[in-house]
C-alpha positions as MATLAB code, in Angstrom:
seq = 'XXXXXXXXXXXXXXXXXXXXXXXXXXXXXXXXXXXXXXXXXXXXXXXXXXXXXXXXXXXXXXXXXXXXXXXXXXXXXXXXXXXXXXXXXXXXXXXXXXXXXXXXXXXXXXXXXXXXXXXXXXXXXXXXXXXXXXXXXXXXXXXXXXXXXXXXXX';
ca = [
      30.399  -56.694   11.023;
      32.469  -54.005   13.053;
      34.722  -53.591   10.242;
      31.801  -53.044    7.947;
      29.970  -50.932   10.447;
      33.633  -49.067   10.717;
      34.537  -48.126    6.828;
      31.114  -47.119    6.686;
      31.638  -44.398    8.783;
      34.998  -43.515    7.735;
      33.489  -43.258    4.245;
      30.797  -40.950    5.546;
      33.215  -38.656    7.398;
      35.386  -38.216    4.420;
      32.893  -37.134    1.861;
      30.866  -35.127    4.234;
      34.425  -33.019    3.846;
      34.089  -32.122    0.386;
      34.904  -28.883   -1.475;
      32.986  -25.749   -0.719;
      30.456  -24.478   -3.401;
      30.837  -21.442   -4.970;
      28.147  -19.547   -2.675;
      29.818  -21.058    0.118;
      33.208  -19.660   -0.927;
      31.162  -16.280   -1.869;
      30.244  -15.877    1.572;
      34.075  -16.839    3.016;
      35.046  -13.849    0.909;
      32.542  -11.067    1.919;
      33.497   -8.750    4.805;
      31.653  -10.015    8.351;
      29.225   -7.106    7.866;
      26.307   -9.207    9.817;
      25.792   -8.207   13.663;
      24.546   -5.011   15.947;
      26.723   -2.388   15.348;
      26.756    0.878   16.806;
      26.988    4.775   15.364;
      29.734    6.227   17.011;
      30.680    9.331   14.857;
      29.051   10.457   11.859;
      30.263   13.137    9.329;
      27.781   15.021    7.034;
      29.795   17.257    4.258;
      26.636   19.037    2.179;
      27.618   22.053    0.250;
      30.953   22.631    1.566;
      29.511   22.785    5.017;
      31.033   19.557    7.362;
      28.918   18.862   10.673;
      30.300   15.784   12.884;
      28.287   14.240   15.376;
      28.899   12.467   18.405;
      26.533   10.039   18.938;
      27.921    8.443   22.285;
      26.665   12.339   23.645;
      23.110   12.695   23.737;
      21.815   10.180   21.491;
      21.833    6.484   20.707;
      22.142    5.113   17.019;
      21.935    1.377   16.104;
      22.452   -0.350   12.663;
      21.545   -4.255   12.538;
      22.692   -6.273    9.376;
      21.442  -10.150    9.453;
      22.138  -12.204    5.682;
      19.393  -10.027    3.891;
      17.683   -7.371    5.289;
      19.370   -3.844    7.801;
      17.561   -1.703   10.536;
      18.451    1.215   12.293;
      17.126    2.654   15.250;
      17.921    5.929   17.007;
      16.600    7.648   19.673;
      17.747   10.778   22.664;
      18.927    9.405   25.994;
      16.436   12.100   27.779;
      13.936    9.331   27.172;
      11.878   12.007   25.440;
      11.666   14.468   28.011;
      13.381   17.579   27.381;
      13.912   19.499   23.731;
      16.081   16.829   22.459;
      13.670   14.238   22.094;
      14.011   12.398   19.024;
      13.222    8.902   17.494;
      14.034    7.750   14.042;
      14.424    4.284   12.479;
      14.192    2.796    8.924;
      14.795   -0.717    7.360;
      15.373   -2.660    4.126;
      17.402   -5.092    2.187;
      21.153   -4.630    1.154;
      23.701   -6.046   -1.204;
      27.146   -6.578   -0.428;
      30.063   -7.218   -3.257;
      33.402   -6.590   -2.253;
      33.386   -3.358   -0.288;
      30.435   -2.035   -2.283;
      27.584   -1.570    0.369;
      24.017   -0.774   -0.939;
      20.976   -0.317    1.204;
      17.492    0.104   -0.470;
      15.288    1.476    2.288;
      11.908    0.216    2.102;
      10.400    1.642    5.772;
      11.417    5.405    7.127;
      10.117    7.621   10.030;
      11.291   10.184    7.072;
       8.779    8.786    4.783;
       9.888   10.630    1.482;
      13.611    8.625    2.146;
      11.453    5.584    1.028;
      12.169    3.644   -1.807;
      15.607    5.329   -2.120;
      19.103    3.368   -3.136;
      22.134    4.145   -0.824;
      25.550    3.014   -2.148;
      28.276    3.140    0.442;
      31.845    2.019    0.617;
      33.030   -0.052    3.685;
      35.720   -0.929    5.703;
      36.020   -3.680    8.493;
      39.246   -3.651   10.780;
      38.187   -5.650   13.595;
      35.276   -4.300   15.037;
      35.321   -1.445   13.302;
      33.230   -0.394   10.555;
      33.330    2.572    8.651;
      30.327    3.529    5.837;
      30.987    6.298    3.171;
      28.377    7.326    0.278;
      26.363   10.454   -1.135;
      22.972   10.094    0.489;
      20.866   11.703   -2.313;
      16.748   11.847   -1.809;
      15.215   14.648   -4.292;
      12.322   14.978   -2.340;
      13.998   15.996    0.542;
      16.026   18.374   -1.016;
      19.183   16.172    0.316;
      22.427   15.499   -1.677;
      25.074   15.153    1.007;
      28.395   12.806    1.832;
      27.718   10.897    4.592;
      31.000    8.961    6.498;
      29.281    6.932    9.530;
      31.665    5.189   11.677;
      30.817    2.187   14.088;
      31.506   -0.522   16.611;
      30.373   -3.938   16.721;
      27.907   -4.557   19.925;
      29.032   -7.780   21.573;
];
């Protein structure tokens, strides 16, 4: 009976190794985009004009990725209090093949960014990401480069 009881779970153990599927093997290949990460630098270049911001300064700008679905938040660190108060955030669903990163944002503070298609390019060394793509919304006049760099919260 032991040796019965034995195989059995040998047998069990080797063909809960099998191969991995193909979306299992999809998601091995895709860059570890999913977590907190946050804005550190962010580059605007919008008719030949470049403005850089340091958001580790006065401000505070989060991006969260889970499988599906990205949010942002940003807000001043003068808790609202003085003339750089400011809150923003927005949130939708992405795609991600290769280094092609799309966002469709569905919700915006900026309510005429809604329903707008954002393809960026990224890169992932370590636990840094860095997001490039034109940012172009017709109703809000915008039609810019936009090169956001960030770190990955722990």
């Amino acid at each position: 009976m032991k040796t019965i009881a034995g195989t059995f779970f040998i047998m069990l153990s080797l063909l809960s190794c099998g191969e991995k599927t193909a979306t299992d093997a999809e998601k091995d290949d895709q860059l570890p985009i999913t977590g907190t990460w946050k804005l550190i630098t962010g580059t605007l270049i919008e008719k030949g004009d470049t403005t850089i911001t340091d958001y580790t300064k006065n401000t505070s700008f989060i991006k969260i990725i889970n499988d599906t679905h990205f949010a942002f938040l940003q807000h001043d660190l003068n808790k609202g209090k003085d003339s750089t108060a400011a809150f923003s955030s927005g949130g939708g669903t992405y795609s991600l093949k290769d280094s092609t990163y799309s966002e469709h944002l569905e919700y915006c503070t900026a309510r005429e960014w809604e329903g707008s298609d954002f393809p960026f390019t990224i890169e992932i060394k370590n636990d840094t990401l860095v997001q490039r793509g034109v940012e172009k919304v017709v109703s809000a006049g915008v039609d810019r480069l936009n090169i956001e760099k960030y770190v990955r919260m722990k």
